[in-house]
N, CA, C and O atoms as a CHARMM CRD file, in Angstrom:
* protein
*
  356
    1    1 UNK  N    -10.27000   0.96500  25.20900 PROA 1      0.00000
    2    1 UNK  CA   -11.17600   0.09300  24.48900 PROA 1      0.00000
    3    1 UNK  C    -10.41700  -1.16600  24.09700 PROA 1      0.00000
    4    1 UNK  O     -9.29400  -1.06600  23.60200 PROA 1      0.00000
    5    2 UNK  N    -10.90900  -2.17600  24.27100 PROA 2      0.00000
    6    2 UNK  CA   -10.41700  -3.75800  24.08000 PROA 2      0.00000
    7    2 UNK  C    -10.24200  -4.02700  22.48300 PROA 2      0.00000
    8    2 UNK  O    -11.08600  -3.40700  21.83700 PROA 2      0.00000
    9    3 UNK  N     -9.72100  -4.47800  22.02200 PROA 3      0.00000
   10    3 UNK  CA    -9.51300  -4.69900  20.49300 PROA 3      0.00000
   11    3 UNK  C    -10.56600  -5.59200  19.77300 PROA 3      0.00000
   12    3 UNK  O    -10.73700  -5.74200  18.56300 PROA 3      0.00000
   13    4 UNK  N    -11.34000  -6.24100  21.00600 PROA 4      0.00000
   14    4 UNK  CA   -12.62600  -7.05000  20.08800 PROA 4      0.00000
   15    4 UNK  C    -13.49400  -5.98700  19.96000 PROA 4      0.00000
   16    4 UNK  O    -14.09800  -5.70100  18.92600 PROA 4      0.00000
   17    5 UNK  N    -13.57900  -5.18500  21.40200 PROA 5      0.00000
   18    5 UNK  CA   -14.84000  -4.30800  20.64400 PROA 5      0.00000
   19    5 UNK  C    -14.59100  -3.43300  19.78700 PROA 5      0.00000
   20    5 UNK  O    -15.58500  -3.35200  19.06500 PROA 5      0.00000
   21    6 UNK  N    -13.25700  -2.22900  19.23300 PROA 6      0.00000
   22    6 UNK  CA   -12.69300  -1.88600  18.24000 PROA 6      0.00000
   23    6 UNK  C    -13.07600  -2.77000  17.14500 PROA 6      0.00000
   24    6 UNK  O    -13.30700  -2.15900  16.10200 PROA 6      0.00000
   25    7 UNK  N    -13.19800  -3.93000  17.09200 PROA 7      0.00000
   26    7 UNK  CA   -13.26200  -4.90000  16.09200 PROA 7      0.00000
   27    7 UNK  C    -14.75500  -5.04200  15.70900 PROA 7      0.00000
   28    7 UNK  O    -15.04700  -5.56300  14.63300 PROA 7      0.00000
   29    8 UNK  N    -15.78900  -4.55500  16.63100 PROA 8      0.00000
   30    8 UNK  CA   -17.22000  -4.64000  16.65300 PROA 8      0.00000
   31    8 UNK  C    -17.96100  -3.43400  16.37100 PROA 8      0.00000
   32    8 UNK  O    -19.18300  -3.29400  16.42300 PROA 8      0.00000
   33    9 UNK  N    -17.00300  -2.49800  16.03800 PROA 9      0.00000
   34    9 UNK  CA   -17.71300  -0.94600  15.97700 PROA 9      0.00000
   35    9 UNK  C    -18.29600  -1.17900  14.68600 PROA 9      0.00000
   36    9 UNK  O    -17.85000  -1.80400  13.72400 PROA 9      0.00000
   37   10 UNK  N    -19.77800  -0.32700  14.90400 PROA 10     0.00000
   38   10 UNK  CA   -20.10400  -0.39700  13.64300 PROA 10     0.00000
   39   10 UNK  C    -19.81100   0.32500  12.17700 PROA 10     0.00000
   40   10 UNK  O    -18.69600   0.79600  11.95300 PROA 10     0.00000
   41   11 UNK  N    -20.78700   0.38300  11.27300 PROA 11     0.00000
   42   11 UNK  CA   -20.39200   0.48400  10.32500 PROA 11     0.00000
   43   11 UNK  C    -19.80600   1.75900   9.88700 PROA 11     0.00000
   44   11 UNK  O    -20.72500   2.57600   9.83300 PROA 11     0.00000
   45   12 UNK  N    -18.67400   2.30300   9.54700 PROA 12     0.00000
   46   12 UNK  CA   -18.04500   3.68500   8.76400 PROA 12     0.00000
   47   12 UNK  C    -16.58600   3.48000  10.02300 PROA 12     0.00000
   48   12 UNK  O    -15.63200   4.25100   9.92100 PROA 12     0.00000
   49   13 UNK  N    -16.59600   2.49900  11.02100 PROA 13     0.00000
   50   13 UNK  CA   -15.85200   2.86500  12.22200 PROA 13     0.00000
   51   13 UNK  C    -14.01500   2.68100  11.38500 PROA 13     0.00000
   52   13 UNK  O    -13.83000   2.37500  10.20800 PROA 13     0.00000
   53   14 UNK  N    -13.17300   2.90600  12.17800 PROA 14     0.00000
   54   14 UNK  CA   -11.92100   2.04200  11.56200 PROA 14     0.00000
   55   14 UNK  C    -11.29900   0.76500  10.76800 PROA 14     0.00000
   56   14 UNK  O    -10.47400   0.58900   9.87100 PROA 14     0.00000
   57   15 UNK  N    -12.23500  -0.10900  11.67400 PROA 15     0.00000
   58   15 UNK  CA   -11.88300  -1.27300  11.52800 PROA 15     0.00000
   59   15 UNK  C    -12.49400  -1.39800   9.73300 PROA 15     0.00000
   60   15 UNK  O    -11.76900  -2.08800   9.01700 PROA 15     0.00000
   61   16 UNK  N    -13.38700  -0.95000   9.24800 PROA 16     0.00000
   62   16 UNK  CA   -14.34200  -0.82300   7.83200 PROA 16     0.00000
   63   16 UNK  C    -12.60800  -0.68700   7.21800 PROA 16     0.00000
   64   16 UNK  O    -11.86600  -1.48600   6.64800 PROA 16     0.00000
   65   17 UNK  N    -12.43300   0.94100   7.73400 PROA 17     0.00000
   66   17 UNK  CA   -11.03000   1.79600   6.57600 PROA 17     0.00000
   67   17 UNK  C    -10.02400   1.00900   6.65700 PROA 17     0.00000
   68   17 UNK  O     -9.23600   0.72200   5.75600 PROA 17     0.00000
   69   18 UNK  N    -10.03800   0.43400   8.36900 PROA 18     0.00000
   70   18 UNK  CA    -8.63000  -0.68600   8.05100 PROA 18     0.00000
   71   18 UNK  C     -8.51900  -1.61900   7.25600 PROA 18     0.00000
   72   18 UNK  O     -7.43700  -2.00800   6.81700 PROA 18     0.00000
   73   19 UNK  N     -9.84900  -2.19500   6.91100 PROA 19     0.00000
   74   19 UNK  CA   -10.28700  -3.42900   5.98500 PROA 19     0.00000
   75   19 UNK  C    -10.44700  -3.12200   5.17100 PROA 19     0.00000
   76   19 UNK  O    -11.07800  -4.01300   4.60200 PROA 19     0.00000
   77   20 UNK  N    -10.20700  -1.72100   4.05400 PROA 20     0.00000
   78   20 UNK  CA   -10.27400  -1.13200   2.71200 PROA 20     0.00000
   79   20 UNK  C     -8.99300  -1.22400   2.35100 PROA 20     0.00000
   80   20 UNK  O     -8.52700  -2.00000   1.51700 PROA 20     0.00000
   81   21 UNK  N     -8.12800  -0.00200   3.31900 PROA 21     0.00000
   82   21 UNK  CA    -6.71200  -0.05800   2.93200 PROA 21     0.00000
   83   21 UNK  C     -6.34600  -1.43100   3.08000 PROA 21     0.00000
   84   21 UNK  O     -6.32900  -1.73800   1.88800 PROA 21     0.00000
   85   22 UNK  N     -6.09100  -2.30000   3.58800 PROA 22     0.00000
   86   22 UNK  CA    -5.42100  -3.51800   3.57100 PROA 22     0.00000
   87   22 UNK  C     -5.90500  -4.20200   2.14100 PROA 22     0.00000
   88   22 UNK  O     -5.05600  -4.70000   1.40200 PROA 22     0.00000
   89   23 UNK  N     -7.09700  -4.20400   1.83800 PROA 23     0.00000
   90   23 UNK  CA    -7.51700  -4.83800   0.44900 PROA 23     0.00000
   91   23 UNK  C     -6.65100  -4.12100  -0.98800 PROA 23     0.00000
   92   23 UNK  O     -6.40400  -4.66300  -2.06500 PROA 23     0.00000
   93   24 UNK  N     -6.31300  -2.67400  -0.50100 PROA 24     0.00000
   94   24 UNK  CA    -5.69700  -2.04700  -1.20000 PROA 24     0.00000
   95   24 UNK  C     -4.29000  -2.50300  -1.66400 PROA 24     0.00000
   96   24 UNK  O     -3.84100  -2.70700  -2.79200 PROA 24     0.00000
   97   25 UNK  N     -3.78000  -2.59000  -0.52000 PROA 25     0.00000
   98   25 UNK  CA    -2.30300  -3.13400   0.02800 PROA 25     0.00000
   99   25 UNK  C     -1.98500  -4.19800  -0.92900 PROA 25     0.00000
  100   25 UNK  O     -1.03100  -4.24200  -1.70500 PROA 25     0.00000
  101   26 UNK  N     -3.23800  -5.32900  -0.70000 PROA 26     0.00000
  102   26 UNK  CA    -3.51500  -6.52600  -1.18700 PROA 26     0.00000
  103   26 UNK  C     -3.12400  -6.67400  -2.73600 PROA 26     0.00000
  104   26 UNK  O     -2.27800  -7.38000  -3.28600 PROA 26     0.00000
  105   27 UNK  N     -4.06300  -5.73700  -3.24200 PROA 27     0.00000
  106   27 UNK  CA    -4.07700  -5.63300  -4.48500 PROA 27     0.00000
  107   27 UNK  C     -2.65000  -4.67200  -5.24500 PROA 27     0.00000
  108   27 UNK  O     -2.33800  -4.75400  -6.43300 PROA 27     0.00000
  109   28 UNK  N     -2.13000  -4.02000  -4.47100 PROA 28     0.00000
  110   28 UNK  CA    -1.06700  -3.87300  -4.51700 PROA 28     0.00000
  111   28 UNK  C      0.36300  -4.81700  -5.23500 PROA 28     0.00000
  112   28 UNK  O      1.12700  -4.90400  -6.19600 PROA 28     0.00000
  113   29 UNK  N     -0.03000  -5.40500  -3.86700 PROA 29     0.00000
  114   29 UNK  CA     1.54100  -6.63900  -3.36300 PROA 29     0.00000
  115   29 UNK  C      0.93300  -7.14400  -5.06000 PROA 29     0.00000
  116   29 UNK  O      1.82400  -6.84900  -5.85700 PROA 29     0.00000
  117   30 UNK  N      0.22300  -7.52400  -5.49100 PROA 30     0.00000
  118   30 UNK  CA    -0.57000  -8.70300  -6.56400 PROA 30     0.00000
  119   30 UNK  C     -0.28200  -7.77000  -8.07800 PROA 30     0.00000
  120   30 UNK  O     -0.42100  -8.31200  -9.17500 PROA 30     0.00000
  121   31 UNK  N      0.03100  -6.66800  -7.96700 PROA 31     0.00000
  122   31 UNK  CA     0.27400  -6.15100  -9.45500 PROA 31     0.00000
  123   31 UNK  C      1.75100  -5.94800  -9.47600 PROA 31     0.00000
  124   31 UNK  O      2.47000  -6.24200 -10.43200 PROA 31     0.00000
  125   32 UNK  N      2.17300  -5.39400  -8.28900 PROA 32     0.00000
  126   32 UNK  CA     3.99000  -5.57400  -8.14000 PROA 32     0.00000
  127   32 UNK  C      4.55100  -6.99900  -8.87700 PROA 32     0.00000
  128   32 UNK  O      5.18600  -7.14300  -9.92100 PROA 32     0.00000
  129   33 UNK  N      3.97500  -8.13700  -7.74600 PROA 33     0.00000
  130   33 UNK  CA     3.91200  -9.42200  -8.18700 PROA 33     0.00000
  131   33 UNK  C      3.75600 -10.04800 -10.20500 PROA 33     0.00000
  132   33 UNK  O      4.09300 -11.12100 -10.70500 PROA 33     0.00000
  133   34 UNK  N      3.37200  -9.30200 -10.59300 PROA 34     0.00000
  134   34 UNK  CA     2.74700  -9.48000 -12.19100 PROA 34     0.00000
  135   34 UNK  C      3.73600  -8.66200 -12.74800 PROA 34     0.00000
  136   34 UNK  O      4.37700  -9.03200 -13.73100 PROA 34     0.00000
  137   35 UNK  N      3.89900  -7.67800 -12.25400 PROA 35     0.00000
  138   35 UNK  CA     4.64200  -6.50400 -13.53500 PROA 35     0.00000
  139   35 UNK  C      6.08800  -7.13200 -13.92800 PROA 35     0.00000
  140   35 UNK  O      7.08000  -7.48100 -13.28900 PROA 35     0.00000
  141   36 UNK  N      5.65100  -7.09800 -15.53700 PROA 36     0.00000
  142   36 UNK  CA     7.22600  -7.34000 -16.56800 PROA 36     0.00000
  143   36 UNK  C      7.62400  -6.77700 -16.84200 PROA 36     0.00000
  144   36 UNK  O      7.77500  -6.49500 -18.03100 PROA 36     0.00000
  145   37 UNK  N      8.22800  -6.02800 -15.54400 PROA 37     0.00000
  146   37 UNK  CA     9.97900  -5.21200 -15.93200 PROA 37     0.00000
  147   37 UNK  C     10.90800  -5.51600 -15.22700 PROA 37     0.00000
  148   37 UNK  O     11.00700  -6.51100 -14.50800 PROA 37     0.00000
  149   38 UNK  N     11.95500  -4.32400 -15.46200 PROA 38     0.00000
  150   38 UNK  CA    13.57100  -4.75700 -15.29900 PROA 38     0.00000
  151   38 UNK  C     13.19700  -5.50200 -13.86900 PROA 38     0.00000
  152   38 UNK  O     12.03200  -5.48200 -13.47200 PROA 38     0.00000
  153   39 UNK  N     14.04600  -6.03700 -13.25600 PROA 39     0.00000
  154   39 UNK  CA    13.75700  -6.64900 -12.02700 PROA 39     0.00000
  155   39 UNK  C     14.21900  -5.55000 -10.87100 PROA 39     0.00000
  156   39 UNK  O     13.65800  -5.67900  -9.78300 PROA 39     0.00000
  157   40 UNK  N     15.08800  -4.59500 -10.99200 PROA 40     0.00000
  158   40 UNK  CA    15.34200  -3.64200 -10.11400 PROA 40     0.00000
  159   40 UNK  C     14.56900  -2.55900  -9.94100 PROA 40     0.00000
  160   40 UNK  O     14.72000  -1.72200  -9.05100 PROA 40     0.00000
  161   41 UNK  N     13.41400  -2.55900 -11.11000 PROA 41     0.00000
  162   41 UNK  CA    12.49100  -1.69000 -10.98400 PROA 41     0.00000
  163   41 UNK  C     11.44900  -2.53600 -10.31400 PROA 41     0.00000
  164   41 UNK  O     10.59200  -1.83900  -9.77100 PROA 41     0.00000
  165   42 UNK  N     11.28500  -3.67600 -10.20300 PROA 42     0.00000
  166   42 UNK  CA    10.49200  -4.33700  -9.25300 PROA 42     0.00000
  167   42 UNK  C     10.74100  -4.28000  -8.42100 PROA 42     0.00000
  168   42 UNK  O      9.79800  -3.96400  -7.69600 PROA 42     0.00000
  169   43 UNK  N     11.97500  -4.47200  -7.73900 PROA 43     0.00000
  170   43 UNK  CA    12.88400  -4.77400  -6.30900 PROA 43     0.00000
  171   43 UNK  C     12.34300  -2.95200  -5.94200 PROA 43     0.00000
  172   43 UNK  O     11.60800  -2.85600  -4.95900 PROA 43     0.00000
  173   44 UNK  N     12.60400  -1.93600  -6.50600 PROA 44     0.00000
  174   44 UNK  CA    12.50400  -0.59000  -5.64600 PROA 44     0.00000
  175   44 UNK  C     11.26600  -0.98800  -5.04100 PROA 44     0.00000
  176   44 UNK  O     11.06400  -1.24200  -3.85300 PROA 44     0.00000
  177   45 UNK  N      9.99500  -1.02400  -6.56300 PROA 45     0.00000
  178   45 UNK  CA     8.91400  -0.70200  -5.67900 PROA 45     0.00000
  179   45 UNK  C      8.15000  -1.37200  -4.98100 PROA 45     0.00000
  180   45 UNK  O      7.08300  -0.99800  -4.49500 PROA 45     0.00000
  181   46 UNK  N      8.90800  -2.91600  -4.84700 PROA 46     0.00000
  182   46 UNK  CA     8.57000  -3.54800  -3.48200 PROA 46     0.00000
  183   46 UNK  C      8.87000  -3.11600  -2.28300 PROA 46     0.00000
  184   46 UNK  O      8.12200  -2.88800  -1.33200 PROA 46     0.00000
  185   47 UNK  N     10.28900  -2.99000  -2.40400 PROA 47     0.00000
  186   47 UNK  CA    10.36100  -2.01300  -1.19000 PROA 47     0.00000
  187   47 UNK  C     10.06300  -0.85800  -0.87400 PROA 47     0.00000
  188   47 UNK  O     10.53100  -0.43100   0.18200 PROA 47     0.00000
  189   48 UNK  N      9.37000  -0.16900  -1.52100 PROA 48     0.00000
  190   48 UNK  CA     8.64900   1.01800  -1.14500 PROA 48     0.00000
  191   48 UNK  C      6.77100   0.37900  -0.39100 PROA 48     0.00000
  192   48 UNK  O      6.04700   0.79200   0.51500 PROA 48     0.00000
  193   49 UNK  N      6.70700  -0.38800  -1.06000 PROA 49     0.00000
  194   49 UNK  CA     5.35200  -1.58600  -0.55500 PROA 49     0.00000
  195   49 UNK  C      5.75300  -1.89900   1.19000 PROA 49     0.00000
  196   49 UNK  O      5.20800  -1.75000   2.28400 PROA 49     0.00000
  197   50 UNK  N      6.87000  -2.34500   0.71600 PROA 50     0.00000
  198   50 UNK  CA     7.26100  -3.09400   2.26200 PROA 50     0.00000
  199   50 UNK  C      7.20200  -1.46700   3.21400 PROA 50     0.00000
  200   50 UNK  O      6.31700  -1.31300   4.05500 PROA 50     0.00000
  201   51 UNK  N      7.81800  -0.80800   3.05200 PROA 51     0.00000
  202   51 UNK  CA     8.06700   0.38300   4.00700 PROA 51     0.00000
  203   51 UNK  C      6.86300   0.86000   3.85000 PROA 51     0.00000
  204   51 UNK  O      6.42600   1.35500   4.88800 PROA 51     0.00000
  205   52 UNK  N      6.21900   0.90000   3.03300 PROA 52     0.00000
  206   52 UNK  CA     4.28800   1.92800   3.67600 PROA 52     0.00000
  207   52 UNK  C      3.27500   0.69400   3.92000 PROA 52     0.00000
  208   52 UNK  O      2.05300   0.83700   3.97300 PROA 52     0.00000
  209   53 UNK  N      4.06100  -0.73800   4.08300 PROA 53     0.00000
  210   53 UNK  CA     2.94900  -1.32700   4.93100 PROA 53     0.00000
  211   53 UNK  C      3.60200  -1.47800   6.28600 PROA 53     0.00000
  212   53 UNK  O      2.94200  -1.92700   7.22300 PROA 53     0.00000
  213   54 UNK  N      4.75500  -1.15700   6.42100 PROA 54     0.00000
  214   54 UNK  CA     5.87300  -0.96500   8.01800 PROA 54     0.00000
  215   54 UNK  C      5.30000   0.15500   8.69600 PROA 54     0.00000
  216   54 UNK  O      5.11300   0.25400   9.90800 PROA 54     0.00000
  217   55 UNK  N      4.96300   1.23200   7.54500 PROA 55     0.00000
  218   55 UNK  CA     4.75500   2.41000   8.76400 PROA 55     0.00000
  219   55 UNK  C      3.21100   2.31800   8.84700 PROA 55     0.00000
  220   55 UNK  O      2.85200   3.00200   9.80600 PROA 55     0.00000
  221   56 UNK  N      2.44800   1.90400   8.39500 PROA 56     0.00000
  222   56 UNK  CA     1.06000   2.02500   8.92600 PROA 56     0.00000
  223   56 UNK  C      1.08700   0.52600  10.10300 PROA 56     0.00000
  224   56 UNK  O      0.07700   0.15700  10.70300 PROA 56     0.00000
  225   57 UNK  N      1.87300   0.13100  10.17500 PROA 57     0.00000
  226   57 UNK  CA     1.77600  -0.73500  11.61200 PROA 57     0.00000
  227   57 UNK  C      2.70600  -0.39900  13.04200 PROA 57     0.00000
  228   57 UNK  O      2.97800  -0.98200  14.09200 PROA 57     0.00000
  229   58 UNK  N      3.02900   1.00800  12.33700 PROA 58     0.00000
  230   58 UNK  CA     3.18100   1.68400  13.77600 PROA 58     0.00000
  231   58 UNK  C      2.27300   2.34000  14.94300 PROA 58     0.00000
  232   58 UNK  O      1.79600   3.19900  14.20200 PROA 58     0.00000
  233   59 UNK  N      1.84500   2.52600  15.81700 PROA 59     0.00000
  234   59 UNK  CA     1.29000   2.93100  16.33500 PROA 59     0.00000
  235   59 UNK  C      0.53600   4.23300  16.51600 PROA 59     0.00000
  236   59 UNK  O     -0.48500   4.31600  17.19900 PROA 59     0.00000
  237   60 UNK  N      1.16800   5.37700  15.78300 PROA 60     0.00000
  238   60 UNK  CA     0.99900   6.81800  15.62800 PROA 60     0.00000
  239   60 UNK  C      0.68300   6.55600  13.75100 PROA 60     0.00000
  240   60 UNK  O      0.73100   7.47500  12.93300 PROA 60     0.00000
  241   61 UNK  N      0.43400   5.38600  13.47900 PROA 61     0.00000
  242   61 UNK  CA     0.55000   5.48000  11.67400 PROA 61     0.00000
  243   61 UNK  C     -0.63400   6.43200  11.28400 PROA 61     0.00000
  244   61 UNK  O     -1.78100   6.47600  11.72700 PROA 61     0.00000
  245   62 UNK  N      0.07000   7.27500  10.20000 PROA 62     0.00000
  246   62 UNK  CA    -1.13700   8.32900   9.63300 PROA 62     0.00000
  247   62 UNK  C     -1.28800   7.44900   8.15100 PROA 62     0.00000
  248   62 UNK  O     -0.50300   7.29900   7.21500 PROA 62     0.00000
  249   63 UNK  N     -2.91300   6.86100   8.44700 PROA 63     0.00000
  250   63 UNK  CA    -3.57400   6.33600   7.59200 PROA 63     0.00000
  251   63 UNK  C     -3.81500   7.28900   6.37800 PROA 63     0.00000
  252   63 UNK  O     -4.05300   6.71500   5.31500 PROA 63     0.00000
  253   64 UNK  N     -3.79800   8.25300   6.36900 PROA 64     0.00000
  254   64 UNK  CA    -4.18600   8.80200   5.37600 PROA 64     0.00000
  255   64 UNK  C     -3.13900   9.31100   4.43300 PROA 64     0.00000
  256   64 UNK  O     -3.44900   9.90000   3.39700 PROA 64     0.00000
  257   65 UNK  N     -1.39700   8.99200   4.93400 PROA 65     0.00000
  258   65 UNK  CA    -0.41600   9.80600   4.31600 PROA 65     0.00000
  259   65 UNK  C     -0.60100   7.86300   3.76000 PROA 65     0.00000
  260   65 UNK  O     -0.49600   7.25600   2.69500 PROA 65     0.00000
  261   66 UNK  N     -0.78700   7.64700   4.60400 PROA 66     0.00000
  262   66 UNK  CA     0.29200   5.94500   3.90500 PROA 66     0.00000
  263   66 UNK  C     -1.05100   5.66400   2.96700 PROA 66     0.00000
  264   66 UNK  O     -0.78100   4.48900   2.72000 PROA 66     0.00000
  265   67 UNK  N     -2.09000   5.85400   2.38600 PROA 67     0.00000
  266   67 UNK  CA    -2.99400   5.85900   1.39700 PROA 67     0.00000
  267   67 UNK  C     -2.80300   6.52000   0.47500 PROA 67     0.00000
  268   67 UNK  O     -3.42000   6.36400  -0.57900 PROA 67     0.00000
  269   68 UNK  N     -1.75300   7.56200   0.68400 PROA 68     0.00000
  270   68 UNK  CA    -1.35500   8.80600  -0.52700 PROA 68     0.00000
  271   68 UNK  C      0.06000   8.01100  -1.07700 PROA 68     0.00000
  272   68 UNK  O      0.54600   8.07900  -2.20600 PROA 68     0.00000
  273   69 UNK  N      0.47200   7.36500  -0.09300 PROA 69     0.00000
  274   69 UNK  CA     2.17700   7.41600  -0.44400 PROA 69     0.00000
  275   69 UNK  C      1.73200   5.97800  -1.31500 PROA 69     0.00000
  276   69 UNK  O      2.27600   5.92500  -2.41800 PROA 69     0.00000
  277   70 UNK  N      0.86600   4.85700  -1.00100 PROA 70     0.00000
  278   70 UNK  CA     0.29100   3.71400  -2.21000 PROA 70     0.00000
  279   70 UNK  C     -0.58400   4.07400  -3.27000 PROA 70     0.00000
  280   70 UNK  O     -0.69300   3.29600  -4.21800 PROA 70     0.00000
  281   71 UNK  N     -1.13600   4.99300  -3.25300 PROA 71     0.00000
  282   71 UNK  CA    -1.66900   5.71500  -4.34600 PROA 71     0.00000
  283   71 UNK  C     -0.07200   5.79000  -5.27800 PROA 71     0.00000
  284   71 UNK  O      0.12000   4.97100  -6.17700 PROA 71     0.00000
  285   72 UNK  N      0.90800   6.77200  -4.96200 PROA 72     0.00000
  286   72 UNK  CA     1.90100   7.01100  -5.59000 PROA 72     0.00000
  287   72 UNK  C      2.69100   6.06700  -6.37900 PROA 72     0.00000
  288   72 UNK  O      3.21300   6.10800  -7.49400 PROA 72     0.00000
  289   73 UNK  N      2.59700   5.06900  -5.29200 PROA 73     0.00000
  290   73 UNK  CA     3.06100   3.61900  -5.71800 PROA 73     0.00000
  291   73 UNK  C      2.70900   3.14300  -7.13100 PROA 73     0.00000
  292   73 UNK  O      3.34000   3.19100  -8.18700 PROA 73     0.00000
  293   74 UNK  N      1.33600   2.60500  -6.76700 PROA 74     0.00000
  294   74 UNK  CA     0.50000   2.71600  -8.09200 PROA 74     0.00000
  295   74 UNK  C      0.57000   2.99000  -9.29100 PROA 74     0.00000
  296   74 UNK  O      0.35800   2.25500 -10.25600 PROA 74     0.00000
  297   75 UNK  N      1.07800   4.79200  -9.23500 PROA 75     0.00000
  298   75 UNK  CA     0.98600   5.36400 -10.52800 PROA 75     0.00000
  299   75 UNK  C      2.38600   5.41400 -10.65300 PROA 75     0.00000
  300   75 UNK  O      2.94900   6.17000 -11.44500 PROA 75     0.00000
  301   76 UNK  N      2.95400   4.65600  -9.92100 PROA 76     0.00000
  302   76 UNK  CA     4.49300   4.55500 -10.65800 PROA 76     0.00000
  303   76 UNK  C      5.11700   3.03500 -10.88600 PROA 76     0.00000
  304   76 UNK  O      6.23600   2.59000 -11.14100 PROA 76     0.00000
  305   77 UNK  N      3.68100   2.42500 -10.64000 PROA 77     0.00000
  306   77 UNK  CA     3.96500   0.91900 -10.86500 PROA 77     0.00000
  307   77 UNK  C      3.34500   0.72000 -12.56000 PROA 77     0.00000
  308   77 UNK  O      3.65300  -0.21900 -13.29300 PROA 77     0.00000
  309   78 UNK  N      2.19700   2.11900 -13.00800 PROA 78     0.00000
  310   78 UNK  CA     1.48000   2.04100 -14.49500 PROA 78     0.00000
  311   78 UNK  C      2.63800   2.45300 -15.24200 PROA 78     0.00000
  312   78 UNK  O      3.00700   1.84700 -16.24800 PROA 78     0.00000
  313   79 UNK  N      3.19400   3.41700 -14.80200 PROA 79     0.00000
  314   79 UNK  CA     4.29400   4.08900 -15.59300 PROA 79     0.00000
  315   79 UNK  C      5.60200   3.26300 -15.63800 PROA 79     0.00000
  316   79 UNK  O      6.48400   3.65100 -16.40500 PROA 79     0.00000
  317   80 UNK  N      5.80000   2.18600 -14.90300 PROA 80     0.00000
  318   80 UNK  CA     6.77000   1.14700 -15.18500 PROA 80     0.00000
  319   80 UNK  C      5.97100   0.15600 -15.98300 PROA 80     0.00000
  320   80 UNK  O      6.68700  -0.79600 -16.29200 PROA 80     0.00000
  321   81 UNK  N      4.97600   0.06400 -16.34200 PROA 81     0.00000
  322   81 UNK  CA     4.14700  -0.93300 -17.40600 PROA 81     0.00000
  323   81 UNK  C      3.96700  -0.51100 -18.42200 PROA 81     0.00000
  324   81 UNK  O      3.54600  -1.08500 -19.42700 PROA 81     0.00000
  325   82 UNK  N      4.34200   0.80800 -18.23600 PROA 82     0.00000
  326   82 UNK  CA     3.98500   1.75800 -19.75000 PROA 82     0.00000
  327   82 UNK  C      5.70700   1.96300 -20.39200 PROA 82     0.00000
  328   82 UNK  O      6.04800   2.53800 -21.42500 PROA 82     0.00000
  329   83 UNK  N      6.46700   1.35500 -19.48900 PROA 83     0.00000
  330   83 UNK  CA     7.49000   1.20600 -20.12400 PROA 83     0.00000
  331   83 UNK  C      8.23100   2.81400 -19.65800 PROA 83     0.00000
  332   83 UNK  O      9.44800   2.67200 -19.77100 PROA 83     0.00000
  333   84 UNK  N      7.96000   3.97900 -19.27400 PROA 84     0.00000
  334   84 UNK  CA     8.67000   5.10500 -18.45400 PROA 84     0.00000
  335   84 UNK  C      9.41100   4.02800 -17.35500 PROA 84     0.00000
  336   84 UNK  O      8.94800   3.17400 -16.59900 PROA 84     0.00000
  337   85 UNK  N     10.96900   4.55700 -17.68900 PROA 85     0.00000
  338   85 UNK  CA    12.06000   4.19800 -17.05600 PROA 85     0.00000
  339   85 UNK  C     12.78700   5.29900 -15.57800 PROA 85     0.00000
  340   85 UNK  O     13.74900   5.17000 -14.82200 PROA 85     0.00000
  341   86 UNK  N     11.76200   6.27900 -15.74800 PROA 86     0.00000
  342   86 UNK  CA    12.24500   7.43300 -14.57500 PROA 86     0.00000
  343   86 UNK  C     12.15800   7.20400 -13.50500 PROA 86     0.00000
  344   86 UNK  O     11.17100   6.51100 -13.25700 PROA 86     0.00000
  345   87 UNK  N     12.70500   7.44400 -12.73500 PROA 87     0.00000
  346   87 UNK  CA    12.30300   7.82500 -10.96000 PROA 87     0.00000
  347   87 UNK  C     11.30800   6.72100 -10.61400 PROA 87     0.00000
  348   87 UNK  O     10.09900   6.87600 -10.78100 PROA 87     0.00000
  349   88 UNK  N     11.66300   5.98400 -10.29400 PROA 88     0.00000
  350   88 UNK  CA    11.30200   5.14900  -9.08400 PROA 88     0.00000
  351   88 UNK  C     11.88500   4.52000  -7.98900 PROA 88     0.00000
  352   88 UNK  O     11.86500   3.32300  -7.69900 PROA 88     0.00000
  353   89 UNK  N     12.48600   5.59600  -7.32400 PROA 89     0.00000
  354   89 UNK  CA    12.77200   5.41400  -6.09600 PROA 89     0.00000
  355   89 UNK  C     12.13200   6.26700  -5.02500 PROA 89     0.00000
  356   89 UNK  O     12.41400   6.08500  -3.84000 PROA 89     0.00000
């Protein structure tokens, strides 16, 4: 299948979930970006950003682990706003 018509499937197809998670991503990169803490607790969990938007642009990428592993992100980007200093790596 050609990537325009992949791009034309209708509605519920991939291209929808690809265009969710990426908004996700989005909104992501944009609270990393904001959060006032230490700066090495920023620096990890950018790079944890950078590496689960690396592996969902692999070819075999399992969309659904790399939606769990930014979920995780997330709740360890609240818990660095909430001022918890643990584990974030």
């Amino acid at each position: 299948m050609a990537e325009s018509e992949s791009a034309q499937s209708g509605p519920g197809s991939r291209a929808d979930g690809d265009d969710a998670l990426a908004a996700r991503l989005l909104a992501a990169q944009r609270v990393l970006c904001a959060l006032n803490v230490d700066p090495e607790v920023r620096h990890r969990l950018h790079l944890r950003l950078v590496a689960i938007c690396t592996s969902l642009k692999m070819p075999a990428a399992n969309r659904i682990r790399g939606a769990q592993r930014l979920e995780q992100l997330m709740a360890d980007a609240e818990r660095a706003r909430a001022g918890d200093s643990g584990g974030y790596s």
